[in-house]
DRENZA-863929 format. One line per 4 residues: number of its first residue (from 1); their letters; for each residue x, z, y of C-alpha. Coordinates in Angstrom, 2 decimals, padded with zeros to 5 digits. Example, Ala and Ser with C-alpha at 12.3 -4.5 7.8 and 13.67 -1.06 7.14 Angstrom:
% residues 2
1	as	012.30/007.80/-004.50 ~ 013.67/007.14/-001.06
***
This chain:
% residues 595
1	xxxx	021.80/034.25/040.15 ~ 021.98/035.63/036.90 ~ 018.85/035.31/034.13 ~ 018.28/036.90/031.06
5	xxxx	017.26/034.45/028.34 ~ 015.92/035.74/025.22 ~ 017.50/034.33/021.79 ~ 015.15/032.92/019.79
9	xxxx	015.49/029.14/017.54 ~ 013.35/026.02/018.20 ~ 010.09/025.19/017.12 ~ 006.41/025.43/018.31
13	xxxx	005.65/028.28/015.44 ~ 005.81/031.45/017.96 ~ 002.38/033.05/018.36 ~ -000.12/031.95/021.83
17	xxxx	-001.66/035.58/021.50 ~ -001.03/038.86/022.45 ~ -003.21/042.04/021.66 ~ -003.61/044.27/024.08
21	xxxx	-005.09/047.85/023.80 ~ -008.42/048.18/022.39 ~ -011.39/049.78/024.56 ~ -013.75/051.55/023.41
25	xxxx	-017.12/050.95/023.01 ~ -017.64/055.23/021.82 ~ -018.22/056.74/017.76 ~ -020.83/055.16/016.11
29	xxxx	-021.73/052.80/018.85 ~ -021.50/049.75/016.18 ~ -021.23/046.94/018.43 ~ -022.58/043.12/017.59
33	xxxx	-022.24/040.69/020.38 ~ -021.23/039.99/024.26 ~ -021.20/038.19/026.61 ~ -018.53/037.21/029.63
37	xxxx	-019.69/037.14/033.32 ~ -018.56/038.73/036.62 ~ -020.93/041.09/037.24 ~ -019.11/042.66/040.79
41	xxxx	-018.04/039.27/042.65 ~ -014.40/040.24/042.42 ~ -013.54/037.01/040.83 ~ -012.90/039.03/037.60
45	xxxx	-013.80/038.35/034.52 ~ -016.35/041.81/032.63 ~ -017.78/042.15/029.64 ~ -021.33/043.45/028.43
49	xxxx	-021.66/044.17/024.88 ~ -024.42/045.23/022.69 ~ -024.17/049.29/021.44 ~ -026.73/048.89/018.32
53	xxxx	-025.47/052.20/016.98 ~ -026.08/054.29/020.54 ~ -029.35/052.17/021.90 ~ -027.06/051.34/024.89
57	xxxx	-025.82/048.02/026.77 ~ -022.31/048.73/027.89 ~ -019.84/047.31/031.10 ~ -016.43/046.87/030.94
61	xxxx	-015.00/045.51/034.65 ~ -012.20/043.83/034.02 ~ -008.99/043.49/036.03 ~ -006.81/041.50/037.20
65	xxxx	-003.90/041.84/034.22 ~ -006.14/041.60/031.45 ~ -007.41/045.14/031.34 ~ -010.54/046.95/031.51
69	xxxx	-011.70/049.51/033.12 ~ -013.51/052.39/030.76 ~ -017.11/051.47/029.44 ~ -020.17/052.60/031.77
73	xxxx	-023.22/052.58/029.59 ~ -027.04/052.08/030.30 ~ -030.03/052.98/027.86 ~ -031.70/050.15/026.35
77	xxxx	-034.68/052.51/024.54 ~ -034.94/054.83/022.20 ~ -033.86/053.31/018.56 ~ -034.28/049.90/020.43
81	xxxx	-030.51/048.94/018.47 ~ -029.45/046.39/020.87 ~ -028.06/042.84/018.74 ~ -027.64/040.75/021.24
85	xxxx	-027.13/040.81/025.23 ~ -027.15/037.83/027.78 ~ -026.40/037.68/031.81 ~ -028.27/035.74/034.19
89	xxxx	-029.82/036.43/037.93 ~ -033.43/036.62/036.34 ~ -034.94/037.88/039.78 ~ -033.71/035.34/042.00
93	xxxx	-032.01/037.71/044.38 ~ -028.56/035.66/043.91 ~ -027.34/039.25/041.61 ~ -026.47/039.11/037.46
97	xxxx	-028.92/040.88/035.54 ~ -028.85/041.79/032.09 ~ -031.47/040.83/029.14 ~ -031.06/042.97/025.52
101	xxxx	-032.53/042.04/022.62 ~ -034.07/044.83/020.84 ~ -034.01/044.64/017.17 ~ -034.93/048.45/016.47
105	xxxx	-037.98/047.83/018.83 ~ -039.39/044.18/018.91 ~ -038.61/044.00/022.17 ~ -036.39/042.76/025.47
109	xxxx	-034.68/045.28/027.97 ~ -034.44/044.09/031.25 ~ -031.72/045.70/033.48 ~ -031.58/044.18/037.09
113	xxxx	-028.40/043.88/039.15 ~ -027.30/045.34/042.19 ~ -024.16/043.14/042.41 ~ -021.44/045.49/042.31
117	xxxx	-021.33/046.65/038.50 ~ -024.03/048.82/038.42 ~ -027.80/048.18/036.99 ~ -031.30/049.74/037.29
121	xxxx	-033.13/051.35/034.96 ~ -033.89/048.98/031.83 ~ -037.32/047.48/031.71 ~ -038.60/046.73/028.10
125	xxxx	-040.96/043.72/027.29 ~ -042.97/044.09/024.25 ~ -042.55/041.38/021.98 ~ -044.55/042.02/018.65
129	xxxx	-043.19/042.13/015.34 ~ -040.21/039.41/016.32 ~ -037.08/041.83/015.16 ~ -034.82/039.73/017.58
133	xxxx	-030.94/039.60/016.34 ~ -030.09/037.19/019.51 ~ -030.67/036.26/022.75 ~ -029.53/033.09/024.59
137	xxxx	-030.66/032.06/028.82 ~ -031.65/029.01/029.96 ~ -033.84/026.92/032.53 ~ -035.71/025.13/030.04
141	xxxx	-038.50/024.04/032.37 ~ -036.61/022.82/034.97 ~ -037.81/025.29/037.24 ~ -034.92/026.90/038.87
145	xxxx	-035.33/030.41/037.21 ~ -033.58/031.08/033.74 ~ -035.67/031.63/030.14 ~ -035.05/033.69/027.66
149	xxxx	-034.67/032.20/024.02 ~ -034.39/034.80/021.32 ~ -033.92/034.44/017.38 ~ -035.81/036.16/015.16
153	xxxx	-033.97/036.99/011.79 ~ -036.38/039.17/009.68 ~ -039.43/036.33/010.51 ~ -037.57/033.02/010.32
157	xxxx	-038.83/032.24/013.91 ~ -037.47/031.86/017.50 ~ -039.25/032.61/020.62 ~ -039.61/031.26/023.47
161	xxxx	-039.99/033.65/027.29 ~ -040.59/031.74/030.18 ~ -039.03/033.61/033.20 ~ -041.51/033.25/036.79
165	xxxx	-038.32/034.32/038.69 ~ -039.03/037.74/039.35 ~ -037.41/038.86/035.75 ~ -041.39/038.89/034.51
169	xxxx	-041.66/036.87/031.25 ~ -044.49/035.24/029.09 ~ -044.16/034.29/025.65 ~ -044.74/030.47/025.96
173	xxxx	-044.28/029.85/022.30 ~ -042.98/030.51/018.60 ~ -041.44/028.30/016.30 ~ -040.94/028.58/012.70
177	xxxx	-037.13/027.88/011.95 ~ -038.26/027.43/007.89 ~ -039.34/029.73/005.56 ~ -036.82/032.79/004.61
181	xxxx	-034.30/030.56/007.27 ~ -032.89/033.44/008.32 ~ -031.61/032.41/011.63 ~ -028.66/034.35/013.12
185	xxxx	-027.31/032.12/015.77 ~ -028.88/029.53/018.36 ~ -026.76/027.43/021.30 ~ -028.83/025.40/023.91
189	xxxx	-027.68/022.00/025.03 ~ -028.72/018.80/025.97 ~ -028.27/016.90/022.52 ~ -030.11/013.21/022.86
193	xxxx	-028.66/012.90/026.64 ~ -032.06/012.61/028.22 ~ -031.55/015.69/030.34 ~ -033.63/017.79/028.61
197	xxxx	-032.49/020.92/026.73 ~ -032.64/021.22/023.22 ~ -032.15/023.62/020.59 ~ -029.36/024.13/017.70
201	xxxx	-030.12/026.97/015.32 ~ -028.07/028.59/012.26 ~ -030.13/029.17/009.09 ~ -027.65/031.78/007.03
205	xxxx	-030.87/032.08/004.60 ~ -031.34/028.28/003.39 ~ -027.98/027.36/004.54 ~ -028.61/024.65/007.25
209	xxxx	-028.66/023.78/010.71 ~ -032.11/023.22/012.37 ~ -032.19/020.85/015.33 ~ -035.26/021.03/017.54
213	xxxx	-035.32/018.68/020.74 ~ -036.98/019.45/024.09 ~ -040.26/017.41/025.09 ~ -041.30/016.89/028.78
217	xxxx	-043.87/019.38/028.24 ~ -041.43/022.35/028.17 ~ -042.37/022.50/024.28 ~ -040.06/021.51/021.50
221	xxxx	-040.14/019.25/018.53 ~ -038.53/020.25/015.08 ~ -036.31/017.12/014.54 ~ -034.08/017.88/011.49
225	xxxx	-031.99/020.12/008.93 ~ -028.66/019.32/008.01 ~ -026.93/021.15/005.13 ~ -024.28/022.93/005.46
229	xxxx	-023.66/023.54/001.72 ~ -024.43/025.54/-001.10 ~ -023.93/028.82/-000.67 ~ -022.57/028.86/003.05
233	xxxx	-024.92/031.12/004.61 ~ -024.04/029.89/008.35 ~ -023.77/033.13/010.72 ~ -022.63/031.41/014.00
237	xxxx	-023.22/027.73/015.67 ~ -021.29/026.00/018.75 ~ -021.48/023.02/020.11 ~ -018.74/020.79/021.96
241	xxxx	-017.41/017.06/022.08 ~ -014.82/017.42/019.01 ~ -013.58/014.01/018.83 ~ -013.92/013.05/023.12
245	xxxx	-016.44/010.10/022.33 ~ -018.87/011.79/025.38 ~ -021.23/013.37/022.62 ~ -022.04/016.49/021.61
249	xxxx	-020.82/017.59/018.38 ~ -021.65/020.89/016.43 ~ -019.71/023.59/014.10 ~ -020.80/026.03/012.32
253	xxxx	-018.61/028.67/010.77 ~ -019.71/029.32/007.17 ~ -019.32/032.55/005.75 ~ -019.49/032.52/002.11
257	xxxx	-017.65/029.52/002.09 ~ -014.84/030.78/003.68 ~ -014.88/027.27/005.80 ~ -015.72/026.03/009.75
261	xxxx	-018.01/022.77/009.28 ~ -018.55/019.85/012.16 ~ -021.22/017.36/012.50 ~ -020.37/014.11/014.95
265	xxxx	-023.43/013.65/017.34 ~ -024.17/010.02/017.71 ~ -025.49/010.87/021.22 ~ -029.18/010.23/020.06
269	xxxx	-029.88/013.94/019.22 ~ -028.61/013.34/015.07 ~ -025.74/013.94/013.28 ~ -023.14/012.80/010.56
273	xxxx	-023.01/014.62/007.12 ~ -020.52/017.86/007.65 ~ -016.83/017.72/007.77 ~ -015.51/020.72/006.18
277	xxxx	-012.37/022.58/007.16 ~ -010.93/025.38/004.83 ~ -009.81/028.39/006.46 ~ -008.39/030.19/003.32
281	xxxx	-010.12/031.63/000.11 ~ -011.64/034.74/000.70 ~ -011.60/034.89/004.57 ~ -015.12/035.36/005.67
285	xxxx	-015.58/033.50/008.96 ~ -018.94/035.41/011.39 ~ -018.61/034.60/014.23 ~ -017.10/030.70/015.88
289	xxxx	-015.76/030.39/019.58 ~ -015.27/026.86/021.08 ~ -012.45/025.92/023.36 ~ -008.78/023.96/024.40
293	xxxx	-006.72/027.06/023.68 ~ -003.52/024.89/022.88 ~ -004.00/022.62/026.24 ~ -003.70/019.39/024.27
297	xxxx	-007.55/017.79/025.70 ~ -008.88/018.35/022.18 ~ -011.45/021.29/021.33 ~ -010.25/023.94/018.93
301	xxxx	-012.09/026.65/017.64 ~ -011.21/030.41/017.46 ~ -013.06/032.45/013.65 ~ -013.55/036.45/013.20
305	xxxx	-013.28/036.91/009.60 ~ -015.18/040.03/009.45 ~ -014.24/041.46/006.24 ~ -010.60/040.53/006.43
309	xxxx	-010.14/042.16/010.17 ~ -008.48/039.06/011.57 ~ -009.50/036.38/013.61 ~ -008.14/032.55/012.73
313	xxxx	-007.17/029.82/015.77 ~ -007.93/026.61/014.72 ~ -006.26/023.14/016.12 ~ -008.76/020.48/016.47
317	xxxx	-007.50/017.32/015.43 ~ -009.81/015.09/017.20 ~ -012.19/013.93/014.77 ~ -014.32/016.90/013.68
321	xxxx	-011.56/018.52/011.72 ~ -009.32/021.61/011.90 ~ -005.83/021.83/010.90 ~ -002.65/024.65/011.82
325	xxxx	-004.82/028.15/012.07 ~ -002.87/030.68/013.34 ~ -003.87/034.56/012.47 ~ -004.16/037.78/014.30
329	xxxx	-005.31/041.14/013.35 ~ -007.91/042.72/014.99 ~ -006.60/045.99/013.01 ~ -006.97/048.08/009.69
333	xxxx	-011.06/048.63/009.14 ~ -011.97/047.01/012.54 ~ -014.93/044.35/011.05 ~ -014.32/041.90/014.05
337	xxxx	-018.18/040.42/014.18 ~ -018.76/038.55/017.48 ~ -015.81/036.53/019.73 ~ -016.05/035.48/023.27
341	xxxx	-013.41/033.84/025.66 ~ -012.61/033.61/028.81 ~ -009.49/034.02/031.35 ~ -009.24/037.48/031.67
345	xxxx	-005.90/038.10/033.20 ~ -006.52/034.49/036.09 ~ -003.59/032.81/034.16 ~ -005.87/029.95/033.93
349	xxxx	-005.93/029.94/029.88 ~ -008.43/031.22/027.47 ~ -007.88/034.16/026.61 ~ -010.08/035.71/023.11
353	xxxx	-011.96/039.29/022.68 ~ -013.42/040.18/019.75 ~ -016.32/042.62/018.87 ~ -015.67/045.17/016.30
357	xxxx	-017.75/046.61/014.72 ~ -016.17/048.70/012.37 ~ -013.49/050.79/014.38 ~ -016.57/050.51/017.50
361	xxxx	-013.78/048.78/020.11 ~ -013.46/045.57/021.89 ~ -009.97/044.08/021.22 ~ -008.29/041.76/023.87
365	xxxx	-006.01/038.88/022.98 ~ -004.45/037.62/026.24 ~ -002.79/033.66/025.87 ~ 000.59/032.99/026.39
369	xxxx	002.86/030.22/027.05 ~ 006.22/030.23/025.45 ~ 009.23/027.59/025.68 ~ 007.90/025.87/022.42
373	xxxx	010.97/024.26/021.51 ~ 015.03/025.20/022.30 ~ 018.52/023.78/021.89 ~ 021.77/024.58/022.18
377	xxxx	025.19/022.94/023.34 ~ 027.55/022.82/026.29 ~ 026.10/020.33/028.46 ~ 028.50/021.13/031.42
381	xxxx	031.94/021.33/029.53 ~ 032.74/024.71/030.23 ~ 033.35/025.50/026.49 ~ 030.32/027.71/026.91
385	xxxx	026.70/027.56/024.95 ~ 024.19/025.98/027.19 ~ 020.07/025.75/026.10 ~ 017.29/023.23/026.68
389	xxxx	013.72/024.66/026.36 ~ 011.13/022.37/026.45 ~ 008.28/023.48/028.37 ~ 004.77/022.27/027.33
393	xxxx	002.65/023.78/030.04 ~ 005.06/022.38/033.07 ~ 005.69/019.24/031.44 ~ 009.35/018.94/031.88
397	xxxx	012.94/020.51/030.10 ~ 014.52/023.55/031.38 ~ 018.40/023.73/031.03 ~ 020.07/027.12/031.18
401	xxxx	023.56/027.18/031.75 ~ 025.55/029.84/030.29 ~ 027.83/032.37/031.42 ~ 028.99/033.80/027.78
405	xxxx	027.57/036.72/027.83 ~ 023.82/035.89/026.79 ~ 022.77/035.49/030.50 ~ 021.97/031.83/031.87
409	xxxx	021.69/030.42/035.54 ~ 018.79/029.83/037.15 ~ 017.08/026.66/034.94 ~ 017.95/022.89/036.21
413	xxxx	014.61/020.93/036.02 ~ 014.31/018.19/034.55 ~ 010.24/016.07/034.87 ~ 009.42/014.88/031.31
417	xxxx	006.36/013.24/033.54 ~ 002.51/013.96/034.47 ~ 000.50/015.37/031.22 ~ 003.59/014.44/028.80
421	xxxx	003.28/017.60/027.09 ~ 006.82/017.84/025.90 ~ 007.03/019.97/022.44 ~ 010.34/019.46/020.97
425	xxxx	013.89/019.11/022.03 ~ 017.39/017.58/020.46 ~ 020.91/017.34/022.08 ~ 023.23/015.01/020.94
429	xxxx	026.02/011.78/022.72 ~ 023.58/009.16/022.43 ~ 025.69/007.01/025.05 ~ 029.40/008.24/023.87
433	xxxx	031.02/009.31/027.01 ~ 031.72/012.89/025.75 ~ 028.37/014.34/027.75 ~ 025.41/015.71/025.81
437	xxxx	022.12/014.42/025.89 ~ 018.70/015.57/025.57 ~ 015.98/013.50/023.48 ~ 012.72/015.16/023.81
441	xxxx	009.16/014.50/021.97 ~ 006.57/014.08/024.58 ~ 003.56/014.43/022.83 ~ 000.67/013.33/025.11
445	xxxx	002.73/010.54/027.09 ~ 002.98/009.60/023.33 ~ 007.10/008.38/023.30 ~ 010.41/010.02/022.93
449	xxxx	012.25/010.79/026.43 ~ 015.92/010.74/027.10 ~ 018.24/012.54/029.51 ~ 021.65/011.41/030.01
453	xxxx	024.32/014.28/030.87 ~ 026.27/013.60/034.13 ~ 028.41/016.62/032.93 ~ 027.97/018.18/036.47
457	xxxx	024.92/020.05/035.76 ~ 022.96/016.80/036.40 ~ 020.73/014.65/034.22 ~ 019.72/011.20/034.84
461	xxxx	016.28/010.34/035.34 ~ 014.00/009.90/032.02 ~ 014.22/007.28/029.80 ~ 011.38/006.35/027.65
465	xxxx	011.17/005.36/023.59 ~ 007.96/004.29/023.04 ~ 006.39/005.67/019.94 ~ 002.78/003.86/019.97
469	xxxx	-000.10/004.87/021.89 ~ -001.72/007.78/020.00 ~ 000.82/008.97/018.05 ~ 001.35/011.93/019.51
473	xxxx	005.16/013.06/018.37 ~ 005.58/016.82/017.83 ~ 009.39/016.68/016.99 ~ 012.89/015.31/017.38
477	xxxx	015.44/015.52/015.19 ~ 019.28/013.97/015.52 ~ 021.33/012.53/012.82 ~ 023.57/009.74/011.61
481	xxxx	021.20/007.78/009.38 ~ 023.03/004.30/008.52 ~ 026.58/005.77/008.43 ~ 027.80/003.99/011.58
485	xxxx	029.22/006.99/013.50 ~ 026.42/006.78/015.97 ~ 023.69/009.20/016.74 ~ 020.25/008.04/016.01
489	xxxx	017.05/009.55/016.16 ~ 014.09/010.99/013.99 ~ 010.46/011.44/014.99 ~ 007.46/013.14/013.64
493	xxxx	004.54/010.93/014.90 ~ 002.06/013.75/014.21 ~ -001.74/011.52/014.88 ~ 000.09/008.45/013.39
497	xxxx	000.90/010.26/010.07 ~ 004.08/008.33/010.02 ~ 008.30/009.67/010.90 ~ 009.65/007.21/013.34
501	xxxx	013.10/006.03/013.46 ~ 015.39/004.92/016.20 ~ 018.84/003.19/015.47 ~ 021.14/003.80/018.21
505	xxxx	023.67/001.44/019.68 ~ 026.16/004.17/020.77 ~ 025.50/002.92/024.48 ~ 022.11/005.00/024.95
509	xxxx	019.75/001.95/023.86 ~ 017.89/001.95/020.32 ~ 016.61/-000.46/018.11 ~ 012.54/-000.79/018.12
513	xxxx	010.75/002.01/015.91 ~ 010.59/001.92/012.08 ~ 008.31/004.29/010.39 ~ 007.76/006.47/007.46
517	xxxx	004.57/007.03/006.29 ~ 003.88/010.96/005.38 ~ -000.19/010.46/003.73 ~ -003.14/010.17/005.13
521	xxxx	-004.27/013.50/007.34 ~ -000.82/014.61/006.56 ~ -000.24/015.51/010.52 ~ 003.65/016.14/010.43
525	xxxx	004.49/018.88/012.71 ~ 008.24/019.10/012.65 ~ 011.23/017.07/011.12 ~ 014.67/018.11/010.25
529	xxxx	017.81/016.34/009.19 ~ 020.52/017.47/006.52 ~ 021.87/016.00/003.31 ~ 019.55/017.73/000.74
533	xxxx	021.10/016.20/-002.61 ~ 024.81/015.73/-002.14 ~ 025.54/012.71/-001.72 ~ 026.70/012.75/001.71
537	xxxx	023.72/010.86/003.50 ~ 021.48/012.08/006.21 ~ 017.57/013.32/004.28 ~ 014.75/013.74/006.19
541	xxxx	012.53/016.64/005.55 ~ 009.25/017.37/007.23 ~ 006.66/019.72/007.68 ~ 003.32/018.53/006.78
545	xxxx	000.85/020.67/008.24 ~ -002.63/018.85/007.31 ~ -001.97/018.26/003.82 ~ 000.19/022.00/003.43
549	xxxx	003.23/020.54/002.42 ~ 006.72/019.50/002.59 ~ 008.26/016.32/002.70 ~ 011.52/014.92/001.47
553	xxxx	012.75/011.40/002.35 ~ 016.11/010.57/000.42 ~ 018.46/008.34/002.62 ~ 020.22/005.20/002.10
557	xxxx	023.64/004.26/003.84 ~ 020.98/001.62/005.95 ~ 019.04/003.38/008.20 ~ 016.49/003.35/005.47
561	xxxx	014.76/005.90/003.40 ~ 013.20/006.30/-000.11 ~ 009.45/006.99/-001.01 ~ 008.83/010.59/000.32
565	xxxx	008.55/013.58/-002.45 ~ 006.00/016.18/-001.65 ~ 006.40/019.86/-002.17 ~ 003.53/022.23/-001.74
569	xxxx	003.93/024.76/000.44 ~ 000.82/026.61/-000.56 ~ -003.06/026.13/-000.13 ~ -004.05/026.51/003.38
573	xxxx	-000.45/027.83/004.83 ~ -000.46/024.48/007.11 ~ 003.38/024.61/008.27 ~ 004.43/023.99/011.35
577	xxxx	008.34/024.24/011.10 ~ 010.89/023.25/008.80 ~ 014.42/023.97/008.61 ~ 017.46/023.30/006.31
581	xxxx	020.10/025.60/004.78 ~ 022.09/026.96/001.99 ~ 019.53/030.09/001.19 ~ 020.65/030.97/-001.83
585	xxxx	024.64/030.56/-001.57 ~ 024.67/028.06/-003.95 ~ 026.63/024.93/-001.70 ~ 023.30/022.85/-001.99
589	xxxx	020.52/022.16/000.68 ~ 017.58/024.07/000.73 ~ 014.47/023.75/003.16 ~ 011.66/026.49/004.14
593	xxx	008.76/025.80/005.99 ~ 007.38/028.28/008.65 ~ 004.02/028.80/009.10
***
């Protein structure tokens, strides 16, 4: 059977989002937040946002493919301007129900759920002079039925609502969150690990975070402030285990600044002093999504940049920082001012939606998985171009035989091993018997795997290079580097900051690892081989994604390499690829990094 490959050249740089159409949330609706729950028990994923413009809470049932059915809208009050909307079964009839905070009237509007989509009537709950901007639902007494915790922007405060389980609240009590605070943005989550919930609140006015723990007599206690810089004006908090030590870390995304900041929990309810991660000069980061959006076990965090109608995807790197943002635009005018996630299309990924504000639409950005990497070369001695594509989600290669005309067989499988995470392939006779090989960077199972061509459209089993437990290689690259006329092999150990080397032997086995350091938080992303100044020896040139540059190691006729030379490839462009070529026509090696 025939298959149609598309043509496109190695690398992990291709995009893991795809917009979808906008829906719309109606003129002058002005949207500020959702929220992501199945409110019909179809198994699919809906959305609720907040219509401040229009006084309205509106539904969006999703389907199966990622769509969403047109908005059905339900009044939350007259010049109540909804900010902020939660879901939760409030009434204990086993339905979602909807809570709105009402900024225009100090108050909450209560919607009750019949289970398939639809809602009553709203309820509202007077709540003073509060001027609510967000909403958040928790049990917080251990009770059984969920509370209501709102943030109060124009008076610094939050407040409080226990629920009695029939959707009834009483305001149990206020808090100060610091004069002229400001607070925009609030997560709940047991912080101190003694099963109690406690409270994490932004502070855009003195630029802070405010940390209040829960007591065992369902009040809180203020327990700190941690700066978030001068200047920052944080709009949005999250929390999440950043670096996998079991504790609760937080971010905030700071606007002014133009940055996303982490503090590392120590598990007792307090934090370190704030790593900062640049996103770009001039970006202006609102509103902070947490989540594994790359599948590599490590949290990453998705940024609407309001004023510049994008949103940003940044890679954690497993210690509080970000590296490798990717950027999508949420299109011309749009003001992108709340994100949520969730799988929308059951492709088991996270998938991104983002509120905006200005153009009054929700946009949809559905994941996908491509090949990440992909070779070329005739692997069954037909004379005919073959490819390899490395497939990260699968965790094994996938070699397409070719037929000359740009359509491929059916793939040959080939396991790279459980939660190897392949990213990168290279082809090349590592065992000189005329027969291509594969050498592939598995980047979880943390070593470089080899396939031996049989020649009759069969590999032999895997064979491993070790590469050091958390190194984490990202790319392959094949060359002759000590002018012996045998293949050997390059390696960018991307967590070890480092390029490894194998020697081969010309019988498939390699010489233990030597490595190259590339800096400190350098995080090399992809390498690539070609003789950059002439003088007929293999260079090695890299793409160094956490320091946003390039570098160039010089090789000897040894198997060794000279100090590396760093060119910058721009502030905050964190490449991803590199390749090598004659650009400009002028017989001389040039590199370009992609981004």
């Amino acid at each position: 059977m025939k298959k149609y490959i598309p043509w496109f050249s190695g690398g992990s740089c291709q995009r893991i989002f795809d917009v979808i159409t906008p829906n719309s949330t109606v003129d002058n609706s002005r949207p500020l937040s959702a929220i992501v729950s199945d409110l019909n028990d179809d198994i699919q994923l809906d959305i609720v946002v907040a219509n401040s413009g229009t006084d309205t809470v509106g539904i969006f049932l999703g389907n199966e493919n990622g769509t969403f059915q047109s908005q059905r809208t339900y009044s939350t009050g007259y010049r109540s301007q909804s900010y902020s909307v939660v879901v939760g079964d409030f009434n204990s009839d086993n339905q979602p129900d909807i809570v709105a905070a009402n900024h225009g009237t100090n108050s909450i509007g209560i919607l009750i759920g019949y289970g398939d989509g639809t809602f009553a009537i709203v309820r509202l709950y007077s709540l003073g002079t509060s001027r609510p901007v967000l909403a958040a639902a928790a049990d917080l007494n251990n009770d059984k039925h969920l509370d209501i915790i709102l943030v109060n922007y124009d008076t610094s405060s939050i407040d409080i609502l226990l629920d009695y389980g029939n959707a009834y609240f009483s305001i149990q009590a206020r808090y100060s969150t610091g004069y002229d605070s400001r607070p925009c943005s609030i997560v709940v989550a047991d912080l101190n690990q003694d099963n109690r919930l406690d409270l994490v609140i932004s502070n855009s006015g003195t630029n802070n975070v405010a940390i209040f723990l829960g007591n065992s007599n369902e009040l809180f206690s203020f327990q700190k402030l941690y700066n978030t810089g001068v200047i920052s004006h944080p709009p949005s908090v999250g929390v999440g285990d950043l670096n996998n030590d079991k504790h609760l870390d937080i971010i905030v995304s700071n606007d002014w600044a133009s940055n996303v900041g982490a503090f590392i929990g120590y598990g007792d309810g307090t934090f370190a002093k704030i790593e900062i991660s640049s996103i770009g000069f001039g970006y202006r980061p609102h509103s902070i999504v947490i989540g594994d959006f790359n599948e590599d076990q490590i949290l990453d965090v998705a940024v609407a940049n309001s004023d510049n109608n994008t949103i940003f995807v940044l890679c954690g790197s497993g210690n509080g920082t970000f590296t490798n943002n990717e950027m999508y635009s949420t299109g011309s005018d749009s003001m992108p001012v709340f994100l949520i996630s969730g799988d929308f299309n059951d492709e088991h990924r996270l998938d991104l939606a983002t509120i905006n504000n200005g153009t009054n639409t929700i946009g949809v950005f559905l994941r996908y998985v491509m090949k990440t990497a992909v070779a070329a070369g005739d692997f069954n001695n037909d004379s005919l171009l073959d490819i390899v594509a490395a497939d990260v989600a699968n965790n094994n290669v996938g070699i397409f035989l070719g037929y000359g005309d740009r359509t491929f067989r059916e793939s040959i499988i080939c396991s790279t091993g459980n939660d190897s995470q392949p990213t990168w392939v290279g082809v090349g006779d590592f065992n000189e018997d005329s027969l291509l090989d594969i050498a592939v960077a598995n980047r979880l199972s943390d070593n470089v795997g080899l396939f031996f061509g049989c020649g009759n459209r069969t590999f032999r089993a895997q064979i491993i290079l070790p590469t050091e437990t958390g190194s984490h290689p990202q790319s392959v690259a094949v060359g002759d580097f000590n002018s012996d006329n045998i293949l050997d092999i390059a390696v960018a150990n991307s967590y070890h900051f480092n390029v490894g080397i194998f020697l081969g032997y010309g019988n498939g086995n390699f010489r233990a690892q030597t490595t190259l350091p590339t800096g400190a938080g350098s995080y090399p992303m992809s390498v690539t081989v070609g003789d950059v100044n002439k003088d007929s020896l293999l260079d090695i040139v890299l793409a160094n994604s956490g320091i946003d540059s390039m570098g160039l190691f010089l090789g000897h006729n040894n198997g060794t390499f000279g100090m590396q030379t760093i060119f910058s490839a721009g502030n905050g462009s964190s490449p991803r690829c590199v390749i090598v070529g004659d650009f400009n026509n002028e017989s001389t090696g040039c590199c370009s990094d992609k981004q």
